[in-house]
KEKE-3310 file (N, C-alpha, C; in steps of 0.2 Angstrom, whole numbers, plus 5000, padded with zeros to 4 digits):
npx = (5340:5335:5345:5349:5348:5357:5357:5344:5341:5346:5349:5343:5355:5358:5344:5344:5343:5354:5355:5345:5335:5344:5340:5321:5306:5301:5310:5319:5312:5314:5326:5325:5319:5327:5329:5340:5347:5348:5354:5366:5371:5371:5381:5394:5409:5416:5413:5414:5413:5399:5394:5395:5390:5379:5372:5374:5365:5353:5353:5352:5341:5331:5331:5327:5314:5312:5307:5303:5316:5317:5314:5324:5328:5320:5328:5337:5349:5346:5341:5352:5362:5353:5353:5366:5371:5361:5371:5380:5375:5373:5387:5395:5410:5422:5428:5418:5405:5411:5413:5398:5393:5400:5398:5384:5384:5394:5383:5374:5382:5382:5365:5368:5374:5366:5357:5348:5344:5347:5356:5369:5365:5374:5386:5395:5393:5396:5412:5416:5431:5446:5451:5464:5478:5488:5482:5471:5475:5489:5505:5518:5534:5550:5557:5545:5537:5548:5549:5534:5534:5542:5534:5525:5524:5533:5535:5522:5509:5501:5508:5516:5510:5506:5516:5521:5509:5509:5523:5518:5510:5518:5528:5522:5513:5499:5482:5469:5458:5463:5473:5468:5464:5472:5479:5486:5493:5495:5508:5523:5525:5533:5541:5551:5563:5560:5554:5535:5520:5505:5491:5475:5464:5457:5440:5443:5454:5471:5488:5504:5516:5534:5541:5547:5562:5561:5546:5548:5553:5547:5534:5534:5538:5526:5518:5525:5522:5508:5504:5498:5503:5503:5491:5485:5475:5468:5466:5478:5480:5474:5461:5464:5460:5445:5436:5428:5433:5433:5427:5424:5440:5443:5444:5457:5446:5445:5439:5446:5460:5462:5456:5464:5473:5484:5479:5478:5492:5501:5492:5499:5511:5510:5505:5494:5479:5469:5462:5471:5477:5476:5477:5486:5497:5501:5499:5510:5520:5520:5524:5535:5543:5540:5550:5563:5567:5558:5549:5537:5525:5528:5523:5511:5506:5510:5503:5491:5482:5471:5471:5484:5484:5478:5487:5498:5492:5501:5511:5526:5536:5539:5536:5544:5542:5555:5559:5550:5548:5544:5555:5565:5563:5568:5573)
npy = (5536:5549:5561:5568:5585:5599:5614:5617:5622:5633:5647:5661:5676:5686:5685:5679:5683:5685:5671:5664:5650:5639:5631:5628:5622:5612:5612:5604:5593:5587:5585:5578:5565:5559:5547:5534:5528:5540:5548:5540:5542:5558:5558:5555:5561:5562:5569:5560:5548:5547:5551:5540:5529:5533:5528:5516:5512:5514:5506:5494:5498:5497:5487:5478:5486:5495:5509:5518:5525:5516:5506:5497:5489:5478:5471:5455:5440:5433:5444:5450:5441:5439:5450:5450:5440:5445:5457:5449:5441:5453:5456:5465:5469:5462:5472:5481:5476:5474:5483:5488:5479:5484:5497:5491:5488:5495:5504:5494:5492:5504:5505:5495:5500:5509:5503:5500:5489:5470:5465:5462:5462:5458:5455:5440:5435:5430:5441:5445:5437:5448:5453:5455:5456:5467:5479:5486:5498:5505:5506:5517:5516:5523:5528:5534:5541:5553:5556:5560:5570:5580:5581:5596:5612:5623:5638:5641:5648:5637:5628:5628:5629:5615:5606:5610:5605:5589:5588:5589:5577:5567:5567:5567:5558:5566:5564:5569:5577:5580:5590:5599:5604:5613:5629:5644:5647:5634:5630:5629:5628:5629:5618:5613:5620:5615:5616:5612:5604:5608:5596:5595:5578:5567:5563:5578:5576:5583:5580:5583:5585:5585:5594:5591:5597:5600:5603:5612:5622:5623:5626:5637:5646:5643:5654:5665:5667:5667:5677:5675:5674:5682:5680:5672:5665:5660:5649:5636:5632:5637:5639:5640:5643:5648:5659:5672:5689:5699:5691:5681:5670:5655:5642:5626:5610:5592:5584:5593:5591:5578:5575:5587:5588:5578:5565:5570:5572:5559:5552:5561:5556:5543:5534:5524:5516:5505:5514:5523:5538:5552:5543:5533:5539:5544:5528:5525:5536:5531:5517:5518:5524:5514:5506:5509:5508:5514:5516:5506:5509:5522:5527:5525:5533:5543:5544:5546:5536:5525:5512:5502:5490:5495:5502:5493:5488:5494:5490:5483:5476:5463:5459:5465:5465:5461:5452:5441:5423:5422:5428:5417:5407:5399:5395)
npz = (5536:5546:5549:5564:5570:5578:5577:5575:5588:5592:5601:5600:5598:5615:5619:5631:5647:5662:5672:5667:5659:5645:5638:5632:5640:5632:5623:5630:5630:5621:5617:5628:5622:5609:5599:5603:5590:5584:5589:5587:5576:5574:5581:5574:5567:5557:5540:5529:5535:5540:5528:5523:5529:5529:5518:5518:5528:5524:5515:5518:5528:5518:5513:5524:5526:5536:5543:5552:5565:5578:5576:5571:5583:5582:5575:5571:5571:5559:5550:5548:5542:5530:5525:5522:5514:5502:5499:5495:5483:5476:5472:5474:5481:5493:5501:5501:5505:5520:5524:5525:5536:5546:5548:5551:5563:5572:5576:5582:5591:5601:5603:5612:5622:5625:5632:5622:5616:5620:5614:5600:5586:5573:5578:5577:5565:5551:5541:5525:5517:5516:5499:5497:5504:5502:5495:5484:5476:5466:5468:5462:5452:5458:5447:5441:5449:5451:5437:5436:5448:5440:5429:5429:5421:5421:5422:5425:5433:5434:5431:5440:5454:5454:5453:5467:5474:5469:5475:5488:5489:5487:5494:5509:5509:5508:5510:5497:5501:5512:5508:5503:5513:5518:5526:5523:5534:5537:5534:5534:5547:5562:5572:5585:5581:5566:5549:5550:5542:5547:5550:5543:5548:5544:5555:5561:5565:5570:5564:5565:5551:5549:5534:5518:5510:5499:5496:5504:5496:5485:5488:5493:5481:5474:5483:5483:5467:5466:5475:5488:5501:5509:5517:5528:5534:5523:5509:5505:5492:5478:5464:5450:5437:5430:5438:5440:5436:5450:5457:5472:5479:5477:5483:5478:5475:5480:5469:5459:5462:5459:5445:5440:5443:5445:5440:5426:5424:5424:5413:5403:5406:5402:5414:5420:5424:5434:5449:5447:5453:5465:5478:5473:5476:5489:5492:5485:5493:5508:5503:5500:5510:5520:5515:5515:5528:5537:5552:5558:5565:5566:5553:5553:5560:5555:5542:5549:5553:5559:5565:5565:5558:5545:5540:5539:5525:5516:5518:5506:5507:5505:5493:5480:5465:5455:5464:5460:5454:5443:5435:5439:5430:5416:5400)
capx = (5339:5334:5351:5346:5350:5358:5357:5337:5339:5351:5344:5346:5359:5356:5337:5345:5347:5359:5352:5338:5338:5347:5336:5314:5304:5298:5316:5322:5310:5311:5332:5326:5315:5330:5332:5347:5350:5349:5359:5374:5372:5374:5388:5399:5413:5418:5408:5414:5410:5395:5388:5394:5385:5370:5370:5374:5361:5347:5353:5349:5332:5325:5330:5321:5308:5313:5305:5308:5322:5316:5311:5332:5329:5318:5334:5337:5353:5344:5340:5358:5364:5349:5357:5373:5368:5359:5374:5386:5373:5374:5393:5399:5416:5421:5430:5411:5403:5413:5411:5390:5392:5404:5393:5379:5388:5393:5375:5371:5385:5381:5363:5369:5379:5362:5353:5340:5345:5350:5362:5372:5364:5380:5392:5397:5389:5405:5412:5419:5439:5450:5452:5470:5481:5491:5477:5471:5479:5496:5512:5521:5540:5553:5558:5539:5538:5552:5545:5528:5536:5546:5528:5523:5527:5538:5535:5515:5507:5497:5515:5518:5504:5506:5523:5520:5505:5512:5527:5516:5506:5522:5532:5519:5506:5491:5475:5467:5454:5467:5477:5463:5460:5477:5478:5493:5496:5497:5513:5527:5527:5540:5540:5559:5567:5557:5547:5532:5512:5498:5488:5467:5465:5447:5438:5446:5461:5476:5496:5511:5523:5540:5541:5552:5565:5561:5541:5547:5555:5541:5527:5535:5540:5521:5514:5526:5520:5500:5504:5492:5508:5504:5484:5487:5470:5467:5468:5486:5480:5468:5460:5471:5455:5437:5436:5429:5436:5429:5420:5429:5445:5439:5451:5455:5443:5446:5438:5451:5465:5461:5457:5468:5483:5487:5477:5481:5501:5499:5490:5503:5519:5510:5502:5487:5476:5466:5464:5479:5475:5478:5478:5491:5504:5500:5503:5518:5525:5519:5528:5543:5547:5543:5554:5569:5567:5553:5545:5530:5522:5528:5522:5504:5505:5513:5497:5484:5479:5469:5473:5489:5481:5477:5495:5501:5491:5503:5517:5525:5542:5543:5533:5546:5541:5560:5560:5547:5550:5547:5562:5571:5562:5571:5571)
capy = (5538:5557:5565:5574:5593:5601:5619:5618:5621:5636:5652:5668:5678:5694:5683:5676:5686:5679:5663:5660:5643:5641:5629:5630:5616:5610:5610:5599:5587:5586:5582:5569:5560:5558:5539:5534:5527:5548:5548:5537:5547:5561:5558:5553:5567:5560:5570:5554:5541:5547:5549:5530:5525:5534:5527:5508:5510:5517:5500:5488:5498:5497:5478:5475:5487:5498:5515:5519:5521:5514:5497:5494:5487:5473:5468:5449:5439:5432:5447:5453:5438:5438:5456:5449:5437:5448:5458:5444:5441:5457:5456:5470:5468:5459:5476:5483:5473:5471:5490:5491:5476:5487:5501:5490:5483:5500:5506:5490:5495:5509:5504:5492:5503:5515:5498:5499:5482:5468:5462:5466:5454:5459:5451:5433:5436:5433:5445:5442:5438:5453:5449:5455:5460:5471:5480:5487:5504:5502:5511:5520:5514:5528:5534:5535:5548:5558:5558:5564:5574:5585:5583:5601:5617:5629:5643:5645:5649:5632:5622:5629:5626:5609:5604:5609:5600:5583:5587:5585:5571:5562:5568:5565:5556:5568:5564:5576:5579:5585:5595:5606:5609:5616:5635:5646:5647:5629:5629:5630:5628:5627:5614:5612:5623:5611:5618:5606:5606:5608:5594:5590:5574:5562:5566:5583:5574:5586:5581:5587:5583:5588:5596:5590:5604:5603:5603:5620:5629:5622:5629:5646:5650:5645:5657:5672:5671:5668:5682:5676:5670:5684:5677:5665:5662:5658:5642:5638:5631:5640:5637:5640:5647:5648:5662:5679:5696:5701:5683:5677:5668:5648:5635:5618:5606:5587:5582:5596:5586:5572:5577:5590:5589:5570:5561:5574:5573:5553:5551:5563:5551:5535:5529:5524:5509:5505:5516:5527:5544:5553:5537:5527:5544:5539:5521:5526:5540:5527:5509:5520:5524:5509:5499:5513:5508:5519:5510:5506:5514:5530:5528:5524:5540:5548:5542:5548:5528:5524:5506:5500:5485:5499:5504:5485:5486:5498:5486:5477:5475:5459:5459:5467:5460:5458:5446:5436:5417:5424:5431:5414:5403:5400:5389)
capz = (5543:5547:5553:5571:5569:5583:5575:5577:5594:5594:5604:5596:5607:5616:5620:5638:5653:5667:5677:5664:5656:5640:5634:5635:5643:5629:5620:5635:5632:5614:5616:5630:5617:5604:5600:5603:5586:5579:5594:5586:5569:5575:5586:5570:5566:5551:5536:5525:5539:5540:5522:5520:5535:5530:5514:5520:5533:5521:5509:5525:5529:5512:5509:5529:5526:5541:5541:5560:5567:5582:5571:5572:5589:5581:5571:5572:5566:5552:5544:5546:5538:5523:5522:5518:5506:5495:5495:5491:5475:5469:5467:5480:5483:5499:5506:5503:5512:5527:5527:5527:5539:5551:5550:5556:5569:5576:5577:5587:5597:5604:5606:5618:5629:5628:5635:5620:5616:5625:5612:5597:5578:5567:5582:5575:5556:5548:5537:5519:5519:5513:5493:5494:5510:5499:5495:5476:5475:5466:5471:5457:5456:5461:5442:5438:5454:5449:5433:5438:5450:5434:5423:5428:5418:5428:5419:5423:5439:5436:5431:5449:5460:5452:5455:5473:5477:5470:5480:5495:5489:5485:5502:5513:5508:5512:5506:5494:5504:5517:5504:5500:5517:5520:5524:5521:5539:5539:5531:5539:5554:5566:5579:5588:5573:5560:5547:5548:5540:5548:5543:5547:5546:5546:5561:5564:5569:5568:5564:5561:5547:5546:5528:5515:5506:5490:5494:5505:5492:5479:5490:5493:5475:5472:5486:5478:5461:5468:5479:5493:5505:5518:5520:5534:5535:5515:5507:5502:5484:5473:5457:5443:5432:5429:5443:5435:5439:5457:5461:5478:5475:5478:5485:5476:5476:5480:5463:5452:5463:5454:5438:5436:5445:5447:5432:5419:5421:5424:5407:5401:5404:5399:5419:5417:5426:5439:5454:5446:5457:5471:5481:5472:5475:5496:5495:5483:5499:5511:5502:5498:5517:5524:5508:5518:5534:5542:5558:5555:5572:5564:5547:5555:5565:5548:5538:5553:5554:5568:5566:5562:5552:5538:5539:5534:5517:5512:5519:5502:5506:5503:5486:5474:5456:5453:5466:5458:5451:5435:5432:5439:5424:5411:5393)
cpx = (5339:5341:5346:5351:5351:5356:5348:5337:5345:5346:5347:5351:5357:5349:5337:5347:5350:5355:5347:5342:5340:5342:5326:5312:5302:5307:5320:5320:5311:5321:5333:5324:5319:5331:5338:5350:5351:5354:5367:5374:5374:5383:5395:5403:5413:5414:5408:5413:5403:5390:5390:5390:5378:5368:5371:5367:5354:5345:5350:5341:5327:5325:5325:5312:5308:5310:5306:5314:5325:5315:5319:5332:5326:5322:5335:5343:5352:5343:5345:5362:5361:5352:5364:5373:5365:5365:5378:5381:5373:5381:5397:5404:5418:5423:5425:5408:5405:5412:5402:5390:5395:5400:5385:5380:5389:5387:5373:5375:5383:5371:5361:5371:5371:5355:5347:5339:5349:5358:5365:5370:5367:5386:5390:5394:5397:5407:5419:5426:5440:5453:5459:5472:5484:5487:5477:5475:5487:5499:5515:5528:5545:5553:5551:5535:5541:5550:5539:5530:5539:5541:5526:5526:5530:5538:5528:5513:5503:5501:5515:5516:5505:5510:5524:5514:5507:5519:5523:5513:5512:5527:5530:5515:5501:5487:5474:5464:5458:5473:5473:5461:5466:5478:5486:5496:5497:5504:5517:5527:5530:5538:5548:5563:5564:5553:5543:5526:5509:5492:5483:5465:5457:5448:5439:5452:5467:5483:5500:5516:5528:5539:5547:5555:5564:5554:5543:5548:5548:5534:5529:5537:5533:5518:5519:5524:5513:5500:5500:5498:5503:5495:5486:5480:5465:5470:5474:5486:5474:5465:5463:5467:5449:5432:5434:5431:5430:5425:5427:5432:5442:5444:5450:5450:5447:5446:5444:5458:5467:5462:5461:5474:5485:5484:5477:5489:5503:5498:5497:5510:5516:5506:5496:5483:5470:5467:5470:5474:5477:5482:5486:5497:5505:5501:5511:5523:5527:5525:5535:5546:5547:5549:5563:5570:5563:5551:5538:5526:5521:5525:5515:5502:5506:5506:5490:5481:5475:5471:5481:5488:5480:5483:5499:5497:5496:5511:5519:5532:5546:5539:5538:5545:5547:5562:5557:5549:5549:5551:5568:5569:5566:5571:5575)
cpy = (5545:5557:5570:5581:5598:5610:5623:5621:5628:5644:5656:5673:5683:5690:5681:5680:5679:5677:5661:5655:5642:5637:5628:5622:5612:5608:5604:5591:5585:5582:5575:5561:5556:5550:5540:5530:5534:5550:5547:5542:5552:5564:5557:5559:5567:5560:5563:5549:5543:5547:5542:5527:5526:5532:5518:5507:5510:5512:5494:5491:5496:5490:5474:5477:5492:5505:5521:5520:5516:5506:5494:5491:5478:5466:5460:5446:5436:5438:5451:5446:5437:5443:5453:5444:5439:5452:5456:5442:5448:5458:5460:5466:5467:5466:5482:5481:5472:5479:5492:5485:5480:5493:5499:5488:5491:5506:5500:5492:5501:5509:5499:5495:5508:5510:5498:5494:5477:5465:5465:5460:5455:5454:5444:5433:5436:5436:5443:5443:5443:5449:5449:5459:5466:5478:5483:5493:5501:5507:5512:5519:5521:5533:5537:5542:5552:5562:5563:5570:5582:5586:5591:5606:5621:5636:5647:5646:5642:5626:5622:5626:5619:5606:5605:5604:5593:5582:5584:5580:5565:5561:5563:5563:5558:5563:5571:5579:5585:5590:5602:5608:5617:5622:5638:5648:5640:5627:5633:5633:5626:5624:5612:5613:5620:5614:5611:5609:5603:5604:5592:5583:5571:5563:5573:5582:5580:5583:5584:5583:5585:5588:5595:5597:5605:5604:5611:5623:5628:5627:5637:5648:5652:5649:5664:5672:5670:5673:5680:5674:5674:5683:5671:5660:5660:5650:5641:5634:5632:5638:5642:5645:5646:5653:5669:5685:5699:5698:5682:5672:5660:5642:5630:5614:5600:5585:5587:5592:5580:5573:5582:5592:5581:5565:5564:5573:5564:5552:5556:5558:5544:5534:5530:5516:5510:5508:5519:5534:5545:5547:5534:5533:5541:5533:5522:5530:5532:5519:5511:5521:5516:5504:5502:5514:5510:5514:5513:5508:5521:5532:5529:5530:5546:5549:5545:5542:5528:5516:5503:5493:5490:5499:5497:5484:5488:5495:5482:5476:5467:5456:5462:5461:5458:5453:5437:5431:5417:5425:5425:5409:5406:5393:5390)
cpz = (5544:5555:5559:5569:5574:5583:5578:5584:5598:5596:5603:5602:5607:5620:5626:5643:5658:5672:5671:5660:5648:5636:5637:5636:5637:5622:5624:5634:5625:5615:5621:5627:5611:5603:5600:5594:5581:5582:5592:5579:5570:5579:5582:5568:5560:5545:5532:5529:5538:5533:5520:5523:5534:5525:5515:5526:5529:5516:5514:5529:5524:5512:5517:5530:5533:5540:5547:5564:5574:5582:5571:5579:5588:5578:5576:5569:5559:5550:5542:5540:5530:5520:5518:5513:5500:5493:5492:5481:5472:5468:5468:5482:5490:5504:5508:5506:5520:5530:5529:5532:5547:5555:5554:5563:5574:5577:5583:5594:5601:5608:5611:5624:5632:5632:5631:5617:5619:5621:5604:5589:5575:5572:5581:5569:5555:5540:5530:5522:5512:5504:5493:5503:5508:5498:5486:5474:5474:5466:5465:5459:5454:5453:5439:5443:5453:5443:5433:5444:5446:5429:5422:5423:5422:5427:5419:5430:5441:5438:5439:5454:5458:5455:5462:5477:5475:5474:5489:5494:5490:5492:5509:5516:5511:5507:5502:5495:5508:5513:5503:5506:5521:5520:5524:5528:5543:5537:5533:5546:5559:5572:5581:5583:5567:5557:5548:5545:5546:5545:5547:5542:5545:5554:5564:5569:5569:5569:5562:5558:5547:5539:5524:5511:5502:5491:5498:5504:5486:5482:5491:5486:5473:5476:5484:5473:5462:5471:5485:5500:5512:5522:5523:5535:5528:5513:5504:5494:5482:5466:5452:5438:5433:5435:5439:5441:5445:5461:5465:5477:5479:5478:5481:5478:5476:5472:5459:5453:5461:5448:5435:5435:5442:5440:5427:5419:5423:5418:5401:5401:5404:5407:5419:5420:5431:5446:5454:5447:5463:5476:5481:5474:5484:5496:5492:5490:5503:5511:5503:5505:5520:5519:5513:5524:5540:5546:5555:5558:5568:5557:5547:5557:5559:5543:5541:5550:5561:5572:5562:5557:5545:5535:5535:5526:5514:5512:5514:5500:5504:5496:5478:5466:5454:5456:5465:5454:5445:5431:5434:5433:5421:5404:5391)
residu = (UNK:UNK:UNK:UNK:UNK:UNK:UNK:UNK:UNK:UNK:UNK:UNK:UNK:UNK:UNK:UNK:UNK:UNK:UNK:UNK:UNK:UNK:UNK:UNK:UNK:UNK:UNK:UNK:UNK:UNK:UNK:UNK:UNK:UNK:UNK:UNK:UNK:UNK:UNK:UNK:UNK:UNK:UNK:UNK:UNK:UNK:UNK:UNK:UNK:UNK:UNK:UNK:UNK:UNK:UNK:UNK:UNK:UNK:UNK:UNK:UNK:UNK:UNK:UNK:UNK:UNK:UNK:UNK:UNK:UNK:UNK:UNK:UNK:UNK:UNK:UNK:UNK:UNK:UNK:UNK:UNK:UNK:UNK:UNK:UNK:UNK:UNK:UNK:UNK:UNK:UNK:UNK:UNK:UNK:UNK:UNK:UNK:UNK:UNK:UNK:UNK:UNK:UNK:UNK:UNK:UNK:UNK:UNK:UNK:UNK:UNK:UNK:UNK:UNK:UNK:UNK:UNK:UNK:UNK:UNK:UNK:UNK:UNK:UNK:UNK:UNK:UNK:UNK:UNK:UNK:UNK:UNK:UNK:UNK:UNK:UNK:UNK:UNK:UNK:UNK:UNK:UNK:UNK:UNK:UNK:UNK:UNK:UNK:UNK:UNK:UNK:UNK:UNK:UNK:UNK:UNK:UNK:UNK:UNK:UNK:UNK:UNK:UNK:UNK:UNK:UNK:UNK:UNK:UNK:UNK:UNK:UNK:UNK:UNK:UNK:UNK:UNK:UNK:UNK:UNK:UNK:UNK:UNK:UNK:UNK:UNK:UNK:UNK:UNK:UNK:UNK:UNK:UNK:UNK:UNK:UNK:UNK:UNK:UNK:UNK:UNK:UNK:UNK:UNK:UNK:UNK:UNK:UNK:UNK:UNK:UNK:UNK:UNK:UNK:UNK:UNK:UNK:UNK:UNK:UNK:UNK:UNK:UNK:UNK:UNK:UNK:UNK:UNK:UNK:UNK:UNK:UNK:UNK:UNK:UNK:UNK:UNK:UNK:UNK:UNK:UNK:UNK:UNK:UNK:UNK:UNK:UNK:UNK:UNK:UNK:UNK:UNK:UNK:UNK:UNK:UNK:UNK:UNK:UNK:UNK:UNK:UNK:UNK:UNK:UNK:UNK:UNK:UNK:UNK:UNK:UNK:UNK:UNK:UNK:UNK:UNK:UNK:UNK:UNK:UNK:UNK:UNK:UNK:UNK:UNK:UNK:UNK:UNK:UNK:UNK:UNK:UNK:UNK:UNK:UNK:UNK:UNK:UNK:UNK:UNK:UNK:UNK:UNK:UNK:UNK:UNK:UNK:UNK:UNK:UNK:UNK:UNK:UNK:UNK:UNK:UNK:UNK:UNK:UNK:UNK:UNK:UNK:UNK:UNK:UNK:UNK:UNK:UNK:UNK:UNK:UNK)
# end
C-alpha cells in the first residue's frame, strides 16, 4: 500500500505573506482526492503498528491480486476467509494471524466511518484461538534476576552502562525500544519529591515511573564515568565502542540491547531458550509485581498497555511449577 506523505505538501517558509492561503488550489484538491484507505495508514502513530500493517496488508493484496487501494472496497467475506485459510496452511502461528486479520479489520473500520463501504468483511471471520493464555515469553525466576542483575563488570564503563540498563529492564519493565529512546533529562525526574523516568511509550504515549534506588544510584555512577550527565538533551545510554575519534557520539540501539546487554550475560550464566531477551526481563518485572501484590489496573498503566487483556498474559500467579502435581507423585 503507498504510504501518503504529508511532507510533499510543506511550503518553503518566508514564501507566504499574511492572509494568503497556506495551501495552492491545486494542493487542496490533491489532499481532497486522498482515498480514505491512504487515509487510515497514514493516520497510524505507531512506527511498528504501521510497518506490521503495511506488511500484512501487502500479504492480503498479493494473495487477492489487489493493486489499488481503491480495489479494498470490492473486498468480500470470502476472500477474507480464503485469506485466512491459506494462512492457517502455511503454518503461521495463531497470534500471527489474529494479528494480519486485526489489521484488516481495522482498515475496513475506518472505511466505514468514511462511508466508503457499507459494511465491514473481517467482522464475524473468526479468528484463531490464543495457543496459550500465559503467553510464550518466559519469566526468569527471582535468583536468576539477581544473578543477571550482578553479571556485568563494575570496573568498565561498559560493565556500567550494563548493570544500569538491566537495572531498568528488570525494575521497570521498559521495552528496549523505550530504553533507547531515553534522554538524560529523562531521568530523574521529580514528581511529588519522587525521582521518576520519563518514559515514551508506542504511539508517543508518555508515562511516568517511580525510579527504583538501586537503578538511581546505578544510572548516576554510569552518567559520572560517561561524563555526558550534564546533556539533558543527549541519549542517556551510548555505545560502548565502534564510534571513531570525532564521529558523533551515537545512542544504543534496540538491536545491541539485545545482543549485547541482555543475551550476552544470559548466555554467560547458562539462560538460554526460546524467546530469552529483552522481553522475558518485562514479563519477569511484570510477573514478579503482580506474584507481590501489585493491582493489576496499575501494572497495566506501569507497562503502558492499552488493554488490560495484554496485561493478564503476564498474570501467572497461579501457575508456580512448585505447585505443580508433579511434585505430589510419588512411587
Amino acid at each position: 500500500m503507498d504510504e501518503f506523505n504529508p511532507s510533499t505538501l510543506v511550503v518553503p517558509s518566508g514564501s507566504l505573506e499574511r492572509g494568503s492561503r497556506l495551501l495552492t488550489a491545486p494542493e487542496f484538491q490533491r489532499l481532497a482526492a486522498v482515498p480514505p484507505e491512504v487515509q487510515w495508514f497514514a493516520n497510524l502513530s505507531c512506527a511498528q503498528t504501521r510497518r506490521a500493517y503495511q506488511n500484512d496488508l501487502r500479504a492480503f493484496m498479493a494473495f487477492t491480486g489487489i493493486v489499488q487501494s481503491q480495489e479494498f472496497r470490492l473486498v468480500a467475506r470470502g476472500h477474507v476467509l480464503a485469506w485466512r485459510a491459506s494462512l492457517e496452511q502455511q503454518g503461521l502461528a495463531s497470534a500471527t494471524i489474529r494479528r494480519k486479520l486485526a489489521a484488516l479489520a481495522s482498515l475496513f473500520d475506518y472505511l466505514c466511518e468514511a462511508n466508503a463501504v457499507t459494511h465491514n468483511p473481517v467482522k464475524g471471520v473468526k479468528r484463531p484461538k490464543v495457543e496459550s493464555y500465559e503467553g510464550k515469553t518466559p519469566a526468569l525466576s527471582a535468583d536468576q534476576a539477581r544473578a543477571l542483575l550482578a553479571a556485568p563488570p563494575s570496573d568498565t564503563l561498559k560493565g556500567v552502562r550494563d548493570r544500569a540498563i538491566l537495572s531498568l529492564l528488570l525494575f521497570h519493565a521498559l521495552r528496549r525500544e523505550e530504553l533507547t529512546k531515553l534522554l538524560v533529562k529523562d531521568f530523574n525526574q521529580l514528581r511529588r519529591g519522587i525521582p521518576h523516568l520519563r518514559v515514551q511509550g508506542k504511539g508517543g504515549k508518555l508515562r511516568y515511573l517511580p525510579t527504583h534506588p538501586s537503578t538511581l544510584t546505578l544510572v548516576a555512577q554510569y552518567l559520572a564515568l560517561a561524563g555526558h550527565g550534564h546533556e539533558s538533551d543527549a541519549a542517556l545510554f551510548r555505545r560502548s565502542r565502534g564510534s571513531k575519534a570525532g564521529s558523533p557520539v551515537l545512542a544504543l540501539t534496540p538491536g545491541a540491547v539485545y545482543a549485547d546487554v541482555v543475551v550476552f550475560y544470559m548466555k554467560q550464566l547458562g539462560i538460554v531458550g526460546d524467546n530469552m531477551g529483552p522481553h522475558a526481563l518485562r514479563t519477569t518485572a511484570a510477573t514478579s509485581a503482580l506474584e507481590h501484590q501489585a493491582d493489576i489496573a496499575q501494572v497495566q498503566d506501569w507497562l503502558g498497555h492499552a488493554n488490560i487483556s495484554t496485561t493478564r498474559v503476564y498474570d501467572r500467579r497461579g501457575s508456580h511449577p512448585a505447585d505443580s502435581p508433579t511434585f505430589r507423585v510419588t512411587y
